[in-house]
Structure formats: structure tokens, C-alpha cells
C-alpha positions in Angstrom: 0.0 0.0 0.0 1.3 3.4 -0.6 0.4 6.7 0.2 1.5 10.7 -0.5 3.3 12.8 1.9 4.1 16.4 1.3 7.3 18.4 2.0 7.3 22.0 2.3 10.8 23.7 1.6 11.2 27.5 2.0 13.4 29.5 -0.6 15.2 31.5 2.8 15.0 28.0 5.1 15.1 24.8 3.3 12.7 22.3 4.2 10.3 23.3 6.7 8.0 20.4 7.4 6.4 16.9 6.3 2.6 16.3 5.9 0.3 13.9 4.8 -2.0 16.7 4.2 -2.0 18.7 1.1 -3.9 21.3 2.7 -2.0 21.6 5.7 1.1 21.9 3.8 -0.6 24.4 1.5 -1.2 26.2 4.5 2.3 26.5 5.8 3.8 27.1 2.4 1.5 30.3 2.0 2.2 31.3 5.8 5.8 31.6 5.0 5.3 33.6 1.8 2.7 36.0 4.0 5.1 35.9 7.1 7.9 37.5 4.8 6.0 40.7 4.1 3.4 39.6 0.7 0.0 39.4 1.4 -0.9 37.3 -1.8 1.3 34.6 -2.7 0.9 33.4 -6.4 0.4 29.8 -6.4 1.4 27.5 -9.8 0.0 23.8 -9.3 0.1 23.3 -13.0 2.3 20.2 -12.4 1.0 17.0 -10.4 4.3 16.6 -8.2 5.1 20.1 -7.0 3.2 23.7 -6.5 5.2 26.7 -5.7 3.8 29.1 -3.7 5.9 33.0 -4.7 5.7 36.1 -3.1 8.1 39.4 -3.8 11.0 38.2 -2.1 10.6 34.4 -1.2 9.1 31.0 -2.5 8.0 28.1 -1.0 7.1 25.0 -2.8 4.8 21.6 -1.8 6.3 18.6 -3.1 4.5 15.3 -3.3 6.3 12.0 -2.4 4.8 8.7 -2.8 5.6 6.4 0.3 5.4 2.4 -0.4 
């Protein structure tokens, strides 16, 4: 059986944290954009494995790892 887990890894602080909730790590990938000083963080989830979350001067990004 497998199942996804999510890293979040800040631009300014390298990884930051491992979920098994996209939503949570959505969550703490836009904090982290908003805590730097930029209200609204673009967010790019055109690809299945990774969405980066940018601001004006840093980027986090959600990557998805499949656990066997």
C-alpha cells in the first residue's frame, strides 16, 4: 500500500515540514510567503508533483512524495 506525503521547503529556510495533508502543507507554504511581508502569494499547481507558492522576495514549494 502506498500513500503521498508532502514536503514543504522555504526558498530562505530549506525544508520546513512533512505532511500527509495537502492542505495543511498548502497552509504552511503560504504562511511563509505571507510571514515575509506579501499578502498574496501566487500559487502555480500546473504540475501533479510540486506547486510553488511566490511572493516578492521568497518562494516556498509543496512537493509530493509517494511512500510504499
Amino acid at each position: 500500500m502506498s500513500f503521498k506525503v508532502y514536503q514543504v521547503y522555504g526558498s530562505e529556510d530549506g525544508t520546513m515540514g512533512i505532511f500527509s495533508s495537502k492542505k495543511r502543507a498548502m497552509a504552511s507554504a503560504i504562511d511563509y510567503v505571507e510571514k515575509a511581508g506579501d499578502e498574496t502569494p501566487e500559487i502555480d499547481n500546473s504540475m501533479d508533483w510540486i506547486t510553488y507558492a511566490t511572493g516578492n522576495s521568497v518562494e516556498a514549494t509543496v512537493e509530493t512524495w509517494v511512500v510504499e
